[in-house]
Biopython code that builds the backbone (N, CA, C, O; Angstrom):
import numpy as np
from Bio.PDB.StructureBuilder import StructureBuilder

atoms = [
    (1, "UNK", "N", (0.857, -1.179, 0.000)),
    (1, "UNK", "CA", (0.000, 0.000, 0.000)),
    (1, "UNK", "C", (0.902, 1.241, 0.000)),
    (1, "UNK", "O", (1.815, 1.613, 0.738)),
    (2, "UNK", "N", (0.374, 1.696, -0.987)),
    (2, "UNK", "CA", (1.255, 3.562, -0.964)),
    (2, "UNK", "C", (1.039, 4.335, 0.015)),
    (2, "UNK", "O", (-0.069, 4.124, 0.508)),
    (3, "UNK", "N", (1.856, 5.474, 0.717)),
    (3, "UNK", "CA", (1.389, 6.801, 1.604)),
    (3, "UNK", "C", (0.646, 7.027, 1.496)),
    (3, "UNK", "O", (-0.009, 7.051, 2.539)),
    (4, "UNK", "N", (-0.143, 7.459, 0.139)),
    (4, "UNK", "CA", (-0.788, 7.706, -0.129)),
    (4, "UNK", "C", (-2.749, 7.329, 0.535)),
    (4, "UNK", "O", (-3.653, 7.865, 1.177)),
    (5, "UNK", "N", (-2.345, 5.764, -0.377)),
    (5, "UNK", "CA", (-3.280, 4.916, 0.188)),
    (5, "UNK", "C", (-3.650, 4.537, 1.557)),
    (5, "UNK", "O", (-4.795, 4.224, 1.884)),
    (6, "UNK", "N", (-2.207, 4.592, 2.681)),
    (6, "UNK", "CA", (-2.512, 4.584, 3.906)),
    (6, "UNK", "C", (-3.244, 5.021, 4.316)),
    (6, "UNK", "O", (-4.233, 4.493, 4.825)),
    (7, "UNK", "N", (-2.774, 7.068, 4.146)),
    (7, "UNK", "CA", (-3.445, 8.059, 4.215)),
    (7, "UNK", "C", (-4.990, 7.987, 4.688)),
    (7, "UNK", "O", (-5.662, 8.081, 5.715)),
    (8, "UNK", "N", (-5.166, 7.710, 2.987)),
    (8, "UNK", "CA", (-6.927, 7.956, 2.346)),
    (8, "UNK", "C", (-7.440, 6.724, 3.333)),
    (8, "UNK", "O", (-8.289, 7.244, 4.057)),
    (9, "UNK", "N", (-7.301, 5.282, 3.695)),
    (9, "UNK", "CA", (-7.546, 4.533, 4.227)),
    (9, "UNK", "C", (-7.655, 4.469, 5.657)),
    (9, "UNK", "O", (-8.342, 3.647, 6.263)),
    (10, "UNK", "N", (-6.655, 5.744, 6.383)),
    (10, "UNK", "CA", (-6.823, 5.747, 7.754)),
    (10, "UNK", "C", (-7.961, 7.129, 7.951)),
    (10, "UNK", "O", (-8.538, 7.320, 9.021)),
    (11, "UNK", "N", (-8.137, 7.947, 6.835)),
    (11, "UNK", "CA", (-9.394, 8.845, 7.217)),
    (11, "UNK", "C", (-10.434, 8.141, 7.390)),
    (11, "UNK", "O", (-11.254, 8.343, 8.286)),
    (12, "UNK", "N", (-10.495, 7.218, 6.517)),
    (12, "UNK", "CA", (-12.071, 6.574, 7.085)),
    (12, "UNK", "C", (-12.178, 5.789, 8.481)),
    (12, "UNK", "O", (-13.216, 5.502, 9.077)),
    (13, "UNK", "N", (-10.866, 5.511, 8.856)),
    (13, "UNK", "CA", (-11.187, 4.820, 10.094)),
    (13, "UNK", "C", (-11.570, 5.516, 11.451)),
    (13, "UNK", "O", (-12.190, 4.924, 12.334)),
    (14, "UNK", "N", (-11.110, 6.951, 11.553)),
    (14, "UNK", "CA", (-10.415, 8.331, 11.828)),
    (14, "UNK", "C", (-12.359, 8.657, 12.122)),
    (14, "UNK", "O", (-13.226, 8.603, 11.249)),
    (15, "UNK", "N", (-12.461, 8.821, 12.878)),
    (15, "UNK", "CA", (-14.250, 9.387, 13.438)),
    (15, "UNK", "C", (-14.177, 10.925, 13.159)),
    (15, "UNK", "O", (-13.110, 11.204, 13.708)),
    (16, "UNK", "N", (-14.557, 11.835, 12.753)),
    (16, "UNK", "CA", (-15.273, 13.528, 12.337)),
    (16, "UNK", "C", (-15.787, 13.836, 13.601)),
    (16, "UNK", "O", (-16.386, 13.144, 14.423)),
    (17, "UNK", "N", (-15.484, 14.856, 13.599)),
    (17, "UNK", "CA", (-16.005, 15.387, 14.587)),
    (17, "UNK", "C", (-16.510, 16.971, 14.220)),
    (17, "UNK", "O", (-15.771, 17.907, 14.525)),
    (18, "UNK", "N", (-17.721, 17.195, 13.596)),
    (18, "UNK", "CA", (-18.298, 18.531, 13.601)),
    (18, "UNK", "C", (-18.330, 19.302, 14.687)),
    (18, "UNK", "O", (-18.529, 19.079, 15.881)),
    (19, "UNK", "N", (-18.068, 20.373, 13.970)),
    (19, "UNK", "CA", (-18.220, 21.706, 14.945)),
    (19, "UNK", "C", (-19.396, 22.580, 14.224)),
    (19, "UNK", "O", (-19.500, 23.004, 13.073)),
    (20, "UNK", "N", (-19.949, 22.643, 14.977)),
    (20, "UNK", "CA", (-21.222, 23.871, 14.304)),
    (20, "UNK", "C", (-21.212, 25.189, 14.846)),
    (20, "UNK", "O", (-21.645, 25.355, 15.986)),
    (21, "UNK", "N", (-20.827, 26.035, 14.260)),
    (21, "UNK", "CA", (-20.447, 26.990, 14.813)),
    (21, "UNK", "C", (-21.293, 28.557, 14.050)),
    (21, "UNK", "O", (-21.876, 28.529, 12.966)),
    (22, "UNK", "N", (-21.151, 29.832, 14.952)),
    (22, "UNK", "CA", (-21.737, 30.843, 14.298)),
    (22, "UNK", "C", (-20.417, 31.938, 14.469)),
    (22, "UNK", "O", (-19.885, 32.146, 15.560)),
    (23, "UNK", "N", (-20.066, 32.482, 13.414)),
    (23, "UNK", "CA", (-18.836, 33.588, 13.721)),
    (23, "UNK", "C", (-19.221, 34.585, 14.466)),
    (23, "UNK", "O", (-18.371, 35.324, 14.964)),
    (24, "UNK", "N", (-20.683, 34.807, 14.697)),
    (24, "UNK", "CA", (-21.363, 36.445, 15.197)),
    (24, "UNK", "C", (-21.416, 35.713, 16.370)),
    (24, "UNK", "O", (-21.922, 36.539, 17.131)),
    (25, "UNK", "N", (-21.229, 34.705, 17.026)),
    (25, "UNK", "CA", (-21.722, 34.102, 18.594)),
    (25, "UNK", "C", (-20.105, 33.989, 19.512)),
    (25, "UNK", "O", (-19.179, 33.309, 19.070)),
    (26, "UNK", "N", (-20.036, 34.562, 20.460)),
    (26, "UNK", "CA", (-19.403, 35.264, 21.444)),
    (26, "UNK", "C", (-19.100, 33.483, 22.267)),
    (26, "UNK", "O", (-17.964, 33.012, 22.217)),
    (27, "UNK", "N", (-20.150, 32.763, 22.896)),
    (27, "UNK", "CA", (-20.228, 31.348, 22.941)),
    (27, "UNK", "C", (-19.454, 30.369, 21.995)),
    (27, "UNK", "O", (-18.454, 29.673, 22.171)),
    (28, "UNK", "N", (-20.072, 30.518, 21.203)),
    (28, "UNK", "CA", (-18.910, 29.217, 20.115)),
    (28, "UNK", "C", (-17.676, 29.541, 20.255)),
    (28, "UNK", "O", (-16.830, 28.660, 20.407)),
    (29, "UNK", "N", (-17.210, 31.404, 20.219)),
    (29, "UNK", "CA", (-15.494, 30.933, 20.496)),
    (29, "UNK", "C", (-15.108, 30.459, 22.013)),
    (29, "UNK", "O", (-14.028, 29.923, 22.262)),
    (30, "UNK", "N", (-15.856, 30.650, 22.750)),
    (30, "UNK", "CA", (-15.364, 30.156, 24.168)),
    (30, "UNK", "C", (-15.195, 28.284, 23.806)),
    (30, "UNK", "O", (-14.180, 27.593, 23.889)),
    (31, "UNK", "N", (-16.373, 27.947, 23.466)),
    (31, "UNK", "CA", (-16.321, 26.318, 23.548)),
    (31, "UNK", "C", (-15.570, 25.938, 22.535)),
    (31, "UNK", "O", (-15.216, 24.791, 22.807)),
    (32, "UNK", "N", (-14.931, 26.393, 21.071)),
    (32, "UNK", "CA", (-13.859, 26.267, 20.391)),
    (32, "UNK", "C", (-12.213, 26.268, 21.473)),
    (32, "UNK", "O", (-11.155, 25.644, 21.560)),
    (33, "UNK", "N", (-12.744, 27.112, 21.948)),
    (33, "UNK", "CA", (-11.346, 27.450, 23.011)),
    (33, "UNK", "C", (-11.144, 26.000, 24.471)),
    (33, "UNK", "O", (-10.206, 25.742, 25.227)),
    (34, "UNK", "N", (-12.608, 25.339, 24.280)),
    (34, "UNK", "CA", (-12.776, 24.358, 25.291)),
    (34, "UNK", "C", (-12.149, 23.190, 24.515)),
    (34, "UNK", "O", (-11.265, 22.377, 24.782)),
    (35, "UNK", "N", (-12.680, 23.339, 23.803)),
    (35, "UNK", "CA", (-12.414, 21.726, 22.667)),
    (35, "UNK", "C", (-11.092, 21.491, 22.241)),
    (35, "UNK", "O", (-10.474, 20.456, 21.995)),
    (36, "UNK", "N", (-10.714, 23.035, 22.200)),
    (36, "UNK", "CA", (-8.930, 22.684, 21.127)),
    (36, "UNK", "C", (-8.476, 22.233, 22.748)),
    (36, "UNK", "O", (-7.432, 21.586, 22.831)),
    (37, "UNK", "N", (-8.998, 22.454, 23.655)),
    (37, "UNK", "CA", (-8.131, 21.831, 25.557)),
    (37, "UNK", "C", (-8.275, 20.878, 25.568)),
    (37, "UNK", "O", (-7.328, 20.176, 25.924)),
    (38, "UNK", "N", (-9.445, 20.293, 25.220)),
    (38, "UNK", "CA", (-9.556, 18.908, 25.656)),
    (38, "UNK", "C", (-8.920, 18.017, 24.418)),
    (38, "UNK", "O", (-8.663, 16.839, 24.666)),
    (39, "UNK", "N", (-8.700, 18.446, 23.312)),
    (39, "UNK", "CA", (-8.360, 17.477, 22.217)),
    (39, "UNK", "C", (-6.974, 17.564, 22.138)),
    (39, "UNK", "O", (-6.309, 16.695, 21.576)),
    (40, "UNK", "N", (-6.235, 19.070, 22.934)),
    (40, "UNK", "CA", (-4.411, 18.322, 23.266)),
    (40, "UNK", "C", (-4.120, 17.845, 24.647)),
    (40, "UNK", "O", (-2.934, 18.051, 24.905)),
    (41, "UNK", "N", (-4.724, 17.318, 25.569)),
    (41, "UNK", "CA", (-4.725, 16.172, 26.599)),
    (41, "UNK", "C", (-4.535, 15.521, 26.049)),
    (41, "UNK", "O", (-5.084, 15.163, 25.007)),
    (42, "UNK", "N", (-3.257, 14.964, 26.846)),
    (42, "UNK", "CA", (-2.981, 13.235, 26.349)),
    (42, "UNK", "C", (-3.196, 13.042, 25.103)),
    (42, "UNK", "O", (-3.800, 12.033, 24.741)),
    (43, "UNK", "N", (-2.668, 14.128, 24.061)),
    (43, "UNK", "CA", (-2.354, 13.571, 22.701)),
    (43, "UNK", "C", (-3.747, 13.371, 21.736)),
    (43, "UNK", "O", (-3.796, 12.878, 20.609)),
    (44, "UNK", "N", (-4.558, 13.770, 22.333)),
    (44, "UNK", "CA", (-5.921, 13.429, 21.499)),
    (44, "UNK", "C", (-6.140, 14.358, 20.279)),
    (44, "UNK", "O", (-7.147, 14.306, 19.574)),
    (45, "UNK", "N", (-5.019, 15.283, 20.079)),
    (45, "UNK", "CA", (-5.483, 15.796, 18.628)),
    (45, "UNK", "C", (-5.542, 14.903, 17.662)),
    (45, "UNK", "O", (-6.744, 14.759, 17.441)),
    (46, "UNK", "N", (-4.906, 14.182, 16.919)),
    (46, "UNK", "CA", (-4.999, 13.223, 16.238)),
    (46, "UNK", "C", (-6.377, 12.298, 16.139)),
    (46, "UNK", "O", (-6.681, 11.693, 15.111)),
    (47, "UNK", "N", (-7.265, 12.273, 17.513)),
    (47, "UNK", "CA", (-8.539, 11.432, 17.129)),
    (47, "UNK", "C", (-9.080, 11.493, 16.299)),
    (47, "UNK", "O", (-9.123, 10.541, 15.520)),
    (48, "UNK", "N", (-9.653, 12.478, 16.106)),
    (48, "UNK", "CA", (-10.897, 12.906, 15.095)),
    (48, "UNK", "C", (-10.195, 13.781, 14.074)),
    (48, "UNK", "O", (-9.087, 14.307, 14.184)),
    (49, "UNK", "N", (-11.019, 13.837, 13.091)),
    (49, "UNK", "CA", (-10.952, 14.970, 11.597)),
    (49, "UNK", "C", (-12.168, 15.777, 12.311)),
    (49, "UNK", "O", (-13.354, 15.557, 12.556)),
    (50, "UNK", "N", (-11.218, 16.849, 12.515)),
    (50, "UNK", "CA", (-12.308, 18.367, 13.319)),
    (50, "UNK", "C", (-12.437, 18.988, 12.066)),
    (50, "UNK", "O", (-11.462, 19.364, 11.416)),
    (51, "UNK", "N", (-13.816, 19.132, 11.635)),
    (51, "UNK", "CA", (-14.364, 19.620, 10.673)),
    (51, "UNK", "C", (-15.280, 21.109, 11.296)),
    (51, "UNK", "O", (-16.136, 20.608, 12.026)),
    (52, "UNK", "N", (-15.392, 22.014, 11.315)),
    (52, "UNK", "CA", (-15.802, 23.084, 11.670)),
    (52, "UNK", "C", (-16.638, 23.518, 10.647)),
    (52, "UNK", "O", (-16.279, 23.516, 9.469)),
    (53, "UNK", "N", (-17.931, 23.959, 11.096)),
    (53, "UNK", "CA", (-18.919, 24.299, 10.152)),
    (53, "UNK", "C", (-19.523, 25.253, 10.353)),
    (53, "UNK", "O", (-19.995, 25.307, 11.488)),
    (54, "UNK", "N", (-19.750, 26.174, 9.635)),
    (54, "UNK", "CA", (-20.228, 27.960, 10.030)),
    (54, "UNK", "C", (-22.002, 27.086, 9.689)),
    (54, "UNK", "O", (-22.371, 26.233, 8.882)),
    (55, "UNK", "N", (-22.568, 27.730, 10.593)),
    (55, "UNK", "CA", (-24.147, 27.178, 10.421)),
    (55, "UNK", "C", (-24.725, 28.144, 9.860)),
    (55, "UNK", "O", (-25.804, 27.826, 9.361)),
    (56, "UNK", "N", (-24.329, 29.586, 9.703)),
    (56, "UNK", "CA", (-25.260, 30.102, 8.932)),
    (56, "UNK", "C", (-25.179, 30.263, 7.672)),
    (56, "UNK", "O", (-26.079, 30.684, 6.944)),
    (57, "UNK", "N", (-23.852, 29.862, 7.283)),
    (57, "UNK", "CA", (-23.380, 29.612, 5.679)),
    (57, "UNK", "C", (-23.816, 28.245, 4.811)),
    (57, "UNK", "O", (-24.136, 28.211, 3.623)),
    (58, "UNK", "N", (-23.723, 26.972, 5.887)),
    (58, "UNK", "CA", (-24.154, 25.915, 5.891)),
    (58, "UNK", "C", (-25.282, 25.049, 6.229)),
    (58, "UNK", "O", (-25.240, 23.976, 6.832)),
    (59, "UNK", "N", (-26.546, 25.820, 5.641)),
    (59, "UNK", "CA", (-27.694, 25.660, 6.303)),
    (59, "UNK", "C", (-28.314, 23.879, 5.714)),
    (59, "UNK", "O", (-29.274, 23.300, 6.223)),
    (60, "UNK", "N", (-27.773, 23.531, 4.986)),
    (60, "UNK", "CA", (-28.042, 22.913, 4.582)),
    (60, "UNK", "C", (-27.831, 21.486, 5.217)),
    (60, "UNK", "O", (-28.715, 20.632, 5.277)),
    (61, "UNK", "N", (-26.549, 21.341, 5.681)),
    (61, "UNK", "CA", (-26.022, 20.760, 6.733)),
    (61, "UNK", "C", (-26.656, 20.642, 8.390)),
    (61, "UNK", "O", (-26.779, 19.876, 9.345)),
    (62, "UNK", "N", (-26.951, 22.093, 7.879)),
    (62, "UNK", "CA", (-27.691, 22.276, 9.678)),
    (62, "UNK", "C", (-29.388, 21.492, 9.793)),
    (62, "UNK", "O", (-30.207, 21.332, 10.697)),
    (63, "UNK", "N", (-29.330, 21.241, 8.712)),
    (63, "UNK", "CA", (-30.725, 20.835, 8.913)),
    (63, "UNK", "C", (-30.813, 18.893, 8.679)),
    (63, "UNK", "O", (-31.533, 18.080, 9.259)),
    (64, "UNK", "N", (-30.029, 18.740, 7.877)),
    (64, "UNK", "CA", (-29.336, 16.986, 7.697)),
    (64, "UNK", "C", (-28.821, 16.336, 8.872)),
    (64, "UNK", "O", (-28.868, 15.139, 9.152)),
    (65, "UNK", "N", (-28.172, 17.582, 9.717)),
    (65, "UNK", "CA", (-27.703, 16.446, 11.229)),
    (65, "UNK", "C", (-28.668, 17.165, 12.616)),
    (65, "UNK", "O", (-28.508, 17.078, 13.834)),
    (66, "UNK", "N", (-29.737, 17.906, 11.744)),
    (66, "UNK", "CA", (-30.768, 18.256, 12.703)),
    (66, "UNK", "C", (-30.425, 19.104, 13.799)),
    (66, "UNK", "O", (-30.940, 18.851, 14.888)),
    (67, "UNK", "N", (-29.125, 20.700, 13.622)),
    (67, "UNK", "CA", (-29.074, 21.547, 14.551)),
    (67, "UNK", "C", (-30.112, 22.310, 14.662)),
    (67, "UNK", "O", (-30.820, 22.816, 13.791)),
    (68, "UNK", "N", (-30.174, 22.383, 16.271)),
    (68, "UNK", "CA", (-31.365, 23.101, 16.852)),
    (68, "UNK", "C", (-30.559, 24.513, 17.403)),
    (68, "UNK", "O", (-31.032, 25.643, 17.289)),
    (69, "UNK", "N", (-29.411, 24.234, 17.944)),
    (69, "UNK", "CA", (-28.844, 25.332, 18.407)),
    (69, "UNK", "C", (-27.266, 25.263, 18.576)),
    (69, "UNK", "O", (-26.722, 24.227, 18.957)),
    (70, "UNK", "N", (-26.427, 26.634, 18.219)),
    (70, "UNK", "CA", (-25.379, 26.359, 17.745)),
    (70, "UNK", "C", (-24.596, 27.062, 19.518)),
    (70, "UNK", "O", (-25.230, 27.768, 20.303)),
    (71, "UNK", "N", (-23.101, 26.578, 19.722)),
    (71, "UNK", "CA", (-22.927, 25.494, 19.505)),
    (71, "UNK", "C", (-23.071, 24.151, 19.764)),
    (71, "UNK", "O", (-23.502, 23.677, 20.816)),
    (72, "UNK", "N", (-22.581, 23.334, 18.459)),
    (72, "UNK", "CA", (-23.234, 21.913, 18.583)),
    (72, "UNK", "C", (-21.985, 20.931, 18.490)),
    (72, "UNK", "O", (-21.104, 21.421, 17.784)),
    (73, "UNK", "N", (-21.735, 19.954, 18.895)),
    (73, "UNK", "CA", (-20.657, 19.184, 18.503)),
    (73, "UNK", "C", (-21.340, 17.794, 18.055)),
    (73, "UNK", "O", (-22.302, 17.327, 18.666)),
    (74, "UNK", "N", (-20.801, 17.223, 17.017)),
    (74, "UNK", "CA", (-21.258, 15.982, 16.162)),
    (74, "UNK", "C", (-20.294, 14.964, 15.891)),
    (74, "UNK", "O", (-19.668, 15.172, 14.852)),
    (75, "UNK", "N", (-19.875, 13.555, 16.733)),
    (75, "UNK", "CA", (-19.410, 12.753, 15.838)),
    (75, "UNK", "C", (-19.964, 11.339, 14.933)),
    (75, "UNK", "O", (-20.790, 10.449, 15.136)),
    (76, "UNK", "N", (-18.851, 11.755, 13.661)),
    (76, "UNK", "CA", (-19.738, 10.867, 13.115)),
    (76, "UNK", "C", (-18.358, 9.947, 12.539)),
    (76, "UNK", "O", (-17.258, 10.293, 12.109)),
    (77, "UNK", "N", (-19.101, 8.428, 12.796)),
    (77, "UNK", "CA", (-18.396, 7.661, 12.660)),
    (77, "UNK", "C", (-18.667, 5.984, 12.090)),
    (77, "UNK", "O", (-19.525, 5.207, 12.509)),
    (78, "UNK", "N", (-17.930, 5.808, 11.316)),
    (78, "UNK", "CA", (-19.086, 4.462, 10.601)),
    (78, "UNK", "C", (-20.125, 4.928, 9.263)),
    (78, "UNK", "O", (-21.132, 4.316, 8.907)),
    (79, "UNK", "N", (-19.610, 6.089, 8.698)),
    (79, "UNK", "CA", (-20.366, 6.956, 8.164)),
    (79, "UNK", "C", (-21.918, 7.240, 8.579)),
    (79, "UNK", "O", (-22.820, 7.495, 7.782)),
    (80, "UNK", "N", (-22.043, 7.134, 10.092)),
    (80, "UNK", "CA", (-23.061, 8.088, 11.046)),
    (80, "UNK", "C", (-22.988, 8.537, 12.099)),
    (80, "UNK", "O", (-22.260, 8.247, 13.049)),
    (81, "UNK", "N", (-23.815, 9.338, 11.965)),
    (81, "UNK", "CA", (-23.685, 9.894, 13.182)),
    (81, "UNK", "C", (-23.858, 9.571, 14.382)),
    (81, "UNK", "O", (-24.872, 10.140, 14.785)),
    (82, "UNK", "N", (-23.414, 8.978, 15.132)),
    (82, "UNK", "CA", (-23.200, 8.828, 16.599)),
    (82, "UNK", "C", (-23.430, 9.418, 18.003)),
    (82, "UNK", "O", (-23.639, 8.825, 19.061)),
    (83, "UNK", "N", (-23.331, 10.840, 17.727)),
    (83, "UNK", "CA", (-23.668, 11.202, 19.133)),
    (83, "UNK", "C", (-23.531, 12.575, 19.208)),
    (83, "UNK", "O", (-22.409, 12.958, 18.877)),
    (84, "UNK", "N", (-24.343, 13.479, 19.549)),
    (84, "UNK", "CA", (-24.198, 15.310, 19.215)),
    (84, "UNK", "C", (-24.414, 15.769, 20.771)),
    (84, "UNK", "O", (-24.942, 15.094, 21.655)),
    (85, "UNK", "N", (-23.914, 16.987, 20.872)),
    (85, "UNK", "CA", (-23.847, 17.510, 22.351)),
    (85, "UNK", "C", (-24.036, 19.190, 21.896)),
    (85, "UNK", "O", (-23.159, 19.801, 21.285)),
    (86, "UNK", "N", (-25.190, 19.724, 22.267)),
    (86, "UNK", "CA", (-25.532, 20.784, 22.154)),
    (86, "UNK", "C", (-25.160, 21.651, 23.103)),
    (86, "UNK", "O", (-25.165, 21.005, 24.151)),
    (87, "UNK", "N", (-24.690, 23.271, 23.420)),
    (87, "UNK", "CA", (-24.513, 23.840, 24.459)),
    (87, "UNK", "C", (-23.562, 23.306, 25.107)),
    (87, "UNK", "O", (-23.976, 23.082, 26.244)),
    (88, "UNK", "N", (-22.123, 22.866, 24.947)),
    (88, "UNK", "CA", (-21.056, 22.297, 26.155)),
    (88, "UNK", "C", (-21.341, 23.608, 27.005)),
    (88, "UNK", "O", (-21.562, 24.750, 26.602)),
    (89, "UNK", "N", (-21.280, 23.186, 28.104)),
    (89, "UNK", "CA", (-20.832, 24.259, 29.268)),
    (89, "UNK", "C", (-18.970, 24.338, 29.754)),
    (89, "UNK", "O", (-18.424, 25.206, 30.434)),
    (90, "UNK", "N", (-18.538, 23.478, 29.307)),
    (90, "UNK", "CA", (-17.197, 23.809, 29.124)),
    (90, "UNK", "C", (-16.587, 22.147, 29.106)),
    (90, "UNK", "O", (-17.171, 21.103, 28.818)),
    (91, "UNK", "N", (-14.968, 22.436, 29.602)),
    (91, "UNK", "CA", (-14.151, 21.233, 29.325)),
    (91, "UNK", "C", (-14.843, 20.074, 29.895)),
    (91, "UNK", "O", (-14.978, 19.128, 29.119)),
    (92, "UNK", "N", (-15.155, 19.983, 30.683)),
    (92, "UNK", "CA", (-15.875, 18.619, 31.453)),
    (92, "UNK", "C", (-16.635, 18.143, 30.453)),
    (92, "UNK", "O", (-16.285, 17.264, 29.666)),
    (93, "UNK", "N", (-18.180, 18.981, 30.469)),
    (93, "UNK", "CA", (-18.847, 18.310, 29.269)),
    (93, "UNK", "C", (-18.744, 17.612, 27.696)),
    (93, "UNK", "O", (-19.346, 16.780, 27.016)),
    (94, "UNK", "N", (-17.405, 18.654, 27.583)),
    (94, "UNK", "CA", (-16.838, 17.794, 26.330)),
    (94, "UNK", "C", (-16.036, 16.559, 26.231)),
    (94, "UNK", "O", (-15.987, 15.763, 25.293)),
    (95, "UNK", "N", (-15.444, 16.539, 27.314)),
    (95, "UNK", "CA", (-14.488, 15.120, 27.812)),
    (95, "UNK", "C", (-15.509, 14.053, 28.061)),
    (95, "UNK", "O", (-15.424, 12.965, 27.492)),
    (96, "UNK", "N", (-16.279, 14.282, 28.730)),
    (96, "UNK", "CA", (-17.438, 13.298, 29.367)),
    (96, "UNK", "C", (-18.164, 12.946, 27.729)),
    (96, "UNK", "O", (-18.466, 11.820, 27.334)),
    (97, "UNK", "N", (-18.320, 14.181, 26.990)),
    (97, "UNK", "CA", (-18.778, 13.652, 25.621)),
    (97, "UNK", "C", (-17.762, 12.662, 24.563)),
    (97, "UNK", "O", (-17.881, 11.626, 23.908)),
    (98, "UNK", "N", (-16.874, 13.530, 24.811)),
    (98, "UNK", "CA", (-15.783, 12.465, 23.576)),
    (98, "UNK", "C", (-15.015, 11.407, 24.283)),
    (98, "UNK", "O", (-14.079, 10.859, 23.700)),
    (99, "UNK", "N", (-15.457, 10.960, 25.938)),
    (99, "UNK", "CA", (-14.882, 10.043, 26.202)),
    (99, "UNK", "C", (-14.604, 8.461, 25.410)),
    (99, "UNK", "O", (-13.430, 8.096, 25.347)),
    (100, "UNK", "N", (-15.399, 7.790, 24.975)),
    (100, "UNK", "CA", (-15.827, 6.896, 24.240)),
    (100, "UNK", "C", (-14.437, 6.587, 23.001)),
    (100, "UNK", "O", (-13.894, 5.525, 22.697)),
    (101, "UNK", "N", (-14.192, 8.015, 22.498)),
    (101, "UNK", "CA", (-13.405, 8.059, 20.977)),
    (101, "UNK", "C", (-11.690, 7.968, 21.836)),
    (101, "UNK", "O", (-10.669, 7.301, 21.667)),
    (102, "UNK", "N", (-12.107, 8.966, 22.712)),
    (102, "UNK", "CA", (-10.714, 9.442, 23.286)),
    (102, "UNK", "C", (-9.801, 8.543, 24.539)),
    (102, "UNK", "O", (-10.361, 8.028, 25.507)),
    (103, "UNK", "N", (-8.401, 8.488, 24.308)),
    (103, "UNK", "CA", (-7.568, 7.557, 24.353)),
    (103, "UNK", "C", (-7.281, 7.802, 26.477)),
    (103, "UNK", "O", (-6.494, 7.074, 27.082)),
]
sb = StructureBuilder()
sb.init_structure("model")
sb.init_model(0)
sb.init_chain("A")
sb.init_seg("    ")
for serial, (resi, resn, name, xyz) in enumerate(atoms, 1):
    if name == "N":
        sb.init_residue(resn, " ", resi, " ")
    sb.init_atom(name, np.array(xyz, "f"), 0.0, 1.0, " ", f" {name:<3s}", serial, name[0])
structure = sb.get_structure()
């Protein structure tokens, strides 16, 4: 198998992790600022493909993984979705959320 092929072959194994986010919301950068904490603990950047998604540009999206309110965090894995956490209130809630993925 080529680099290449590794590559392309370990994204799919590799779980997404959406971010739904609004640039005008004061909130999403705080819990952006929560998430990039909890995902360099113990090396966990590497888990997921952090995909970040402006929801009001991406409405289309917002309505396919059914956001009600931004922010939202989504992983999807197995090509589905798995498990969404609306409103983190900070690092805890997100650890307690991505425990499952995270090492």
């Amino acid at each position: 198998m080529t680099v290449a092929n590794e590559q392309h072959a370990d994204s799919f194994a590799k779980p997404s992790l959406l971010f739904f986010h609004s640039a005008s919301s004061g909130r999403c950068r705080r819990v952006e600022g929560f998430l990039a904490q909890v995902l360099q603990r113990r090396s966990n950047h590497d888990t997921f493909k952090l995909l970040r998604v402006d929801a009001d540009a991406e409405t289309e999206l917002v309505e396919r993984f059914k956001i009600e309110a931004v922010p939202t965090l989504v992983v999807v894995a197995d090509k589905r979705a798995q498990a969404w956490l609306s409103n983190p209130q900070g690092c805890r809630d997100i650890e307690r959320f991505l425990a499952p993925w995270l090492r």
